[in-house]
MDTraj code that builds the backbone (N, CA, C; nanometers):
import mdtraj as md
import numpy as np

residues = "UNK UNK UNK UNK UNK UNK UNK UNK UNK UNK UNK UNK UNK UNK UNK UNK UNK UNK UNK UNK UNK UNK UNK UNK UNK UNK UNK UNK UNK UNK UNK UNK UNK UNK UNK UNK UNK UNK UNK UNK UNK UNK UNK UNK UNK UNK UNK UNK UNK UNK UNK UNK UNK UNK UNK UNK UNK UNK UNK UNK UNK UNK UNK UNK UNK UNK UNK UNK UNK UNK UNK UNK UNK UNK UNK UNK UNK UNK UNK UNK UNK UNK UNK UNK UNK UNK UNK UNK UNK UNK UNK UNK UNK UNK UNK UNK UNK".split()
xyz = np.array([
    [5.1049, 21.5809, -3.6222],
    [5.2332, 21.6360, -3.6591],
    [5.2779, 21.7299, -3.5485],
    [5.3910, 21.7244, -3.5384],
    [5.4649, 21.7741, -3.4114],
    [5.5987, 21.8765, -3.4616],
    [5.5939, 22.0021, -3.4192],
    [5.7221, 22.1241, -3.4467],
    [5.8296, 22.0929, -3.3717],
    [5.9332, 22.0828, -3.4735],
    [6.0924, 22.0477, -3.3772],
    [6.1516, 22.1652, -3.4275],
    [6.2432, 22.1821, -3.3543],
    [6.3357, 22.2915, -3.3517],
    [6.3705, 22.2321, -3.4463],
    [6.4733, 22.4022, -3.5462],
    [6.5079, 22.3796, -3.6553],
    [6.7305, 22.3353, -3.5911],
    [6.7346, 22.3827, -3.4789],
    [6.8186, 22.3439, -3.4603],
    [6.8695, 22.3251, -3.3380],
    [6.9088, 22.2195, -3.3121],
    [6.9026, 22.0824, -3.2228],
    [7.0116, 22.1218, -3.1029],
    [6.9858, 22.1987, -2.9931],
    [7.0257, 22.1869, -2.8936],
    [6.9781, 22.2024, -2.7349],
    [7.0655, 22.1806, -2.6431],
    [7.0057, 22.1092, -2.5149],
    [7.0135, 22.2799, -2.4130],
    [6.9226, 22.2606, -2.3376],
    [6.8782, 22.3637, -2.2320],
    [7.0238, 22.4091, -2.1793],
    [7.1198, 22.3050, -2.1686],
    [7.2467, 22.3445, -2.1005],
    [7.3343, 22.3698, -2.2009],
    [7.3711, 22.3477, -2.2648],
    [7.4746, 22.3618, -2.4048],
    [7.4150, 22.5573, -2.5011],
    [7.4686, 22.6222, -2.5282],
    [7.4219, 22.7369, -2.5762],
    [7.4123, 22.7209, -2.7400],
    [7.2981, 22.7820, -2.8304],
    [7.3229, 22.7328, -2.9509],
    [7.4854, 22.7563, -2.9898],
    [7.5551, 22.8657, -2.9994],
    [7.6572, 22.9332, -3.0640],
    [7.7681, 22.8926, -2.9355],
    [7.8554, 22.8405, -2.9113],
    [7.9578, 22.7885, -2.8228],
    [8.0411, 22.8760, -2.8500],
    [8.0939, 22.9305, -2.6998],
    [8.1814, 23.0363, -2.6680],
    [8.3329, 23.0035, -2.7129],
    [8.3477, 22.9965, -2.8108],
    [8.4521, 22.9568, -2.8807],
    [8.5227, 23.1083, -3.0058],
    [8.6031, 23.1129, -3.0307],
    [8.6495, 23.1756, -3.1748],
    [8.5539, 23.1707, -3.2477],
    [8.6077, 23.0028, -3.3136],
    [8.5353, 22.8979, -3.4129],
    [8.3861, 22.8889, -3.3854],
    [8.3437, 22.8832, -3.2530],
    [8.1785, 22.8874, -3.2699],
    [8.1266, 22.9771, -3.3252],
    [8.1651, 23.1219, -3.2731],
    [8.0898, 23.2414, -3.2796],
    [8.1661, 23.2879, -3.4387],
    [8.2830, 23.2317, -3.4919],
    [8.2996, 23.2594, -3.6234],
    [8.1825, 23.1591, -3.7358],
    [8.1889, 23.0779, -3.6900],
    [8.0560, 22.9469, -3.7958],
    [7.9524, 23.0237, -3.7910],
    [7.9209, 23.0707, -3.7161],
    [7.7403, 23.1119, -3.6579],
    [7.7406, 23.2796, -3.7273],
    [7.8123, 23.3430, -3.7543],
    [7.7969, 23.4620, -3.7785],
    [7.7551, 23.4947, -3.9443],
    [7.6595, 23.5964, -4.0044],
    [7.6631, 23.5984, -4.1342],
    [7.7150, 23.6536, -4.1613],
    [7.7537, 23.6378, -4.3353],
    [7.8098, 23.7365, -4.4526],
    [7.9369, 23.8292, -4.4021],
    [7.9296, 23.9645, -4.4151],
    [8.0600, 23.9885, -4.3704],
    [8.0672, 24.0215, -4.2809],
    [7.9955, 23.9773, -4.1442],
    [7.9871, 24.0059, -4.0563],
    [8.1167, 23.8847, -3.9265],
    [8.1963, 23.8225, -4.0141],
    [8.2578, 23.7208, -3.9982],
    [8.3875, 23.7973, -3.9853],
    [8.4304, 23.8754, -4.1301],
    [8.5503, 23.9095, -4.1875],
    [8.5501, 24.0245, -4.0715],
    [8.4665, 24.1318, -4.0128],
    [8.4538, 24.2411, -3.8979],
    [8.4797, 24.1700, -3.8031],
    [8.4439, 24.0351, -3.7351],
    [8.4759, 23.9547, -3.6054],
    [8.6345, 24.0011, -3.6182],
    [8.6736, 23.8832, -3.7040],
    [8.8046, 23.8598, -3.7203],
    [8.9348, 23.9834, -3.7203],
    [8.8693, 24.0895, -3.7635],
    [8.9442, 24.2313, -3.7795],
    [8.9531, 24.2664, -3.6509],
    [8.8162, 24.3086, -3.5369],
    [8.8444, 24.3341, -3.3950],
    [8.9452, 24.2324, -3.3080],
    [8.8797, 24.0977, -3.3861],
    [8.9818, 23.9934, -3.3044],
    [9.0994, 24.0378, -3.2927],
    [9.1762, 24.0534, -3.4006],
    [9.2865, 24.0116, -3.4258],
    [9.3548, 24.1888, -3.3600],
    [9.3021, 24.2743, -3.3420],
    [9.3323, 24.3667, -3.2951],
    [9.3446, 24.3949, -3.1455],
    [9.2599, 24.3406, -3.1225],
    [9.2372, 24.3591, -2.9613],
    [9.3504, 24.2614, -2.8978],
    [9.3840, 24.3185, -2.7525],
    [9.5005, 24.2654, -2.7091],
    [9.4779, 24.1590, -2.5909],
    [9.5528, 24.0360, -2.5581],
    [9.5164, 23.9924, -2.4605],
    [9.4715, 23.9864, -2.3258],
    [9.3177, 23.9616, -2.2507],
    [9.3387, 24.0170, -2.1539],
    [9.1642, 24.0685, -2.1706],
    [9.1265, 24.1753, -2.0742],
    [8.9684, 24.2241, -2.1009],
    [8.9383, 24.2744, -2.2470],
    [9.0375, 24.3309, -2.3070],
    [8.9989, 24.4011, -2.4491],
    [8.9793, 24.2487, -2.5386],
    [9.0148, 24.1660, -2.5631],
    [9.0169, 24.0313, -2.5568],
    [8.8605, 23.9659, -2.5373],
    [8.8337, 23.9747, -2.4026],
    [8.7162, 23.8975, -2.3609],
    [8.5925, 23.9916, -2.3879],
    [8.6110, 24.1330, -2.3881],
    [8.5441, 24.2392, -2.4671],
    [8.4943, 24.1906, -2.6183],
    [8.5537, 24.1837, -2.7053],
    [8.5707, 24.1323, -2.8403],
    [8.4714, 24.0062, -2.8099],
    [8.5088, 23.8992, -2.7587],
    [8.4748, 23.7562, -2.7717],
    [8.3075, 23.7588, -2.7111],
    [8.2449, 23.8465, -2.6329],
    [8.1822, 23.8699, -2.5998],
    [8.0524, 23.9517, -2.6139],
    [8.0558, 24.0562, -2.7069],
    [7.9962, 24.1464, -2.7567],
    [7.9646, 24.0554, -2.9226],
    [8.0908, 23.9754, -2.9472],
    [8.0649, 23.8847, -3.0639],
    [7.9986, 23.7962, -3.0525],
    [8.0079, 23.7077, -2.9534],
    [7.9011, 23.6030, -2.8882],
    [7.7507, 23.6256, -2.9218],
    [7.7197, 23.7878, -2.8655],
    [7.5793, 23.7964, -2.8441],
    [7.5194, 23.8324, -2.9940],
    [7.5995, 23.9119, -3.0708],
    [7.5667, 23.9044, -3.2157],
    [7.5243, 23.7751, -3.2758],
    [7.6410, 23.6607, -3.2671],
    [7.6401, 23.5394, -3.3271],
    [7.5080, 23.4695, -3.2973],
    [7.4490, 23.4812, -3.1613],
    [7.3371, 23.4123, -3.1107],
    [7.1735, 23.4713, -3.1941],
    [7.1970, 23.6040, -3.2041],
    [7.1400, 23.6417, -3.2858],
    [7.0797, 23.6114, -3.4148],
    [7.2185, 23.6129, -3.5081],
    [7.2504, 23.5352, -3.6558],
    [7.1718, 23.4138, -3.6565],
    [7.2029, 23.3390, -3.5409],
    [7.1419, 23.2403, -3.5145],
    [6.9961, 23.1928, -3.5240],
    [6.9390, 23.3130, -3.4484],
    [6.8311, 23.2720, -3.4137],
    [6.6839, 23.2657, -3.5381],
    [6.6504, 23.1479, -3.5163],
    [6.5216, 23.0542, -3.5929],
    [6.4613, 23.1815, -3.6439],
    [6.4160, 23.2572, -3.5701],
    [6.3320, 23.3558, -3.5484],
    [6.3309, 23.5141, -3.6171],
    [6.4389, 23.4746, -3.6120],
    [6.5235, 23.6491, -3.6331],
    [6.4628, 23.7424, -3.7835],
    [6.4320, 23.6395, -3.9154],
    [6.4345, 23.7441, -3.9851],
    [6.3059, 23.7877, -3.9697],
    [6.2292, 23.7462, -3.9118],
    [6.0760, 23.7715, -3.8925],
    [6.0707, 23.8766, -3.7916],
    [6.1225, 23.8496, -3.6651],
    [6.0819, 23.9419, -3.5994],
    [6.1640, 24.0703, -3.5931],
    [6.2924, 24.0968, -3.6919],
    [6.3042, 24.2183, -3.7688],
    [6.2272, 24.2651, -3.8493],
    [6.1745, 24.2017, -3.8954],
    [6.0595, 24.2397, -3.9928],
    [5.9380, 24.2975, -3.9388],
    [5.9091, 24.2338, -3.8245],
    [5.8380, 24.3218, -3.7104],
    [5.8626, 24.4615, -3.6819],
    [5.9997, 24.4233, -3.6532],
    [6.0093, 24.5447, -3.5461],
    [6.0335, 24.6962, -3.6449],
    [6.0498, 24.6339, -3.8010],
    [6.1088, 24.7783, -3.9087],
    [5.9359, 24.8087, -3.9629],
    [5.8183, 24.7254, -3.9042],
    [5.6449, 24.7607, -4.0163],
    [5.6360, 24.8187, -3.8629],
    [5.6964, 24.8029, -3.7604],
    [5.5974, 24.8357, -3.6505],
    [5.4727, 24.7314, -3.5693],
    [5.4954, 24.6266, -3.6366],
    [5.4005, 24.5148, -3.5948],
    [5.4608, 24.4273, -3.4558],
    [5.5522, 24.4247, -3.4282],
    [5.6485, 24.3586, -3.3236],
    [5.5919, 24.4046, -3.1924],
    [5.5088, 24.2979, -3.1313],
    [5.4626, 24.3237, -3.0060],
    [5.5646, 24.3888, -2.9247],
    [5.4953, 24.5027, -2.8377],
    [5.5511, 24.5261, -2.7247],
    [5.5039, 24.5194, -2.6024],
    [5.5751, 24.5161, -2.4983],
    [5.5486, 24.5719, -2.3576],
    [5.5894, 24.6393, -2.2822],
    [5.5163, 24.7092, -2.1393],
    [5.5923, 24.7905, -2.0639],
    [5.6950, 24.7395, -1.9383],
    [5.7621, 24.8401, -1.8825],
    [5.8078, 24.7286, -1.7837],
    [5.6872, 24.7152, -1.6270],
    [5.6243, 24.8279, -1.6286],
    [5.4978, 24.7709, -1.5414],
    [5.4595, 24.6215, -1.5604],
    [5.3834, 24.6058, -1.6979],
    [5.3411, 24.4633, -1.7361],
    [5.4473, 24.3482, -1.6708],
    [5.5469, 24.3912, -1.7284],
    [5.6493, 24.2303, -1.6832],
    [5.6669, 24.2581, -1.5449],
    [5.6164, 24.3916, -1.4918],
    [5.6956, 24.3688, -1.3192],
    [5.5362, 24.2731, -1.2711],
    [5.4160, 24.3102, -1.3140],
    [5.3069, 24.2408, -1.2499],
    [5.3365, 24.0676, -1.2900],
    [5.3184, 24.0575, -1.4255],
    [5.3561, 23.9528, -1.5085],
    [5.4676, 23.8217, -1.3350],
    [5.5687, 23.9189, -1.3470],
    [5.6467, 23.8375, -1.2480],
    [5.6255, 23.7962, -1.1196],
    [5.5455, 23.8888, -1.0660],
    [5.4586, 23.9156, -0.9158],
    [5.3410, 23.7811, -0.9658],
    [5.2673, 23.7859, -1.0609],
    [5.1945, 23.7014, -1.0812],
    [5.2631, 23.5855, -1.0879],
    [5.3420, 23.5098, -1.1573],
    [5.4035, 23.4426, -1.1303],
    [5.4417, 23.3846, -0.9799],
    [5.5210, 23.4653, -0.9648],
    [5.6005, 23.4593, -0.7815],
    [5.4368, 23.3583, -0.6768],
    [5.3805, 23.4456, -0.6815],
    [5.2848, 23.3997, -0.6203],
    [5.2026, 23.2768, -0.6924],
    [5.1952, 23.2354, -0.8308],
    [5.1083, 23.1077, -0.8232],
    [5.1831, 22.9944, -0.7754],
])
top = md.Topology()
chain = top.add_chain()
for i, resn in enumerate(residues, 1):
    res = top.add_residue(resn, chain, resSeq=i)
    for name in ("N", "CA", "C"):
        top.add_atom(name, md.element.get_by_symbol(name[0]), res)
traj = md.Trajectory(xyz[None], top)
C-alpha cells in the first residue's frame, strides 16, 4: 500500500491558484466573508495586490493536509524545532554532497 496525497496537484501549478475565486474556495469558515470585506475595500493598484496576497498565503495554509496537526503541535509544545545554525550547516551540508 502506497500514500497519495490527499490533494492532487503538480510541482508547477500551486495548490490554491492566485485567483479571487481560488483563494476565496480554499479559505475556511468566516475567514472567507473577512477576504471579501478587505477585498472589496482596498483600492486598485498595490493596496489591491496587498490584499490578494497576504490572502493567498492564508488560503495555502487552510489548505494544507497537515495543518490541524501541526497546530496542535505547536499550542502542547510538541512541534519540532530548529535553530538557524542547524539549517545554515544542514545547507552547507547539502551544497557540498
Amino acid at each position: 500500500m502506497s500514500a497519495q496525497p490527499v490533494h492532487q496537484h503538480s510541482a508547477n501549478e500551486p495548490r490554491v491558484p492566485r485567483t479571487i475565486g481560488g483563494i476565496s474556495d480554499a479559505l475556511r469558515g468566516g475567514r472567507r466573508a473577512q477576504f471579501f470585506a478587505e477585498l472589496l475595500e482596498a483600492q486598485q493598484g498595490p493596496e489591491l495586490d496587498g490584499v490578494l496576497t497576504a490572502w493567498w498565503g492564508r488560503a495555502v495554509l487552510d489548505t494544507d493536509p497537515q495543518r490541524d496537526r501541526v497546530r496542535t503541535a505547536a499550542e502542547t509544545g510538541t512541534l519540532p524545532t530548529t535553530t538557524m545554525d542547524d539549517i545554515a550547516r544542514r545547507r552547507q551540508e547539502r551544497a557540498i554532497s
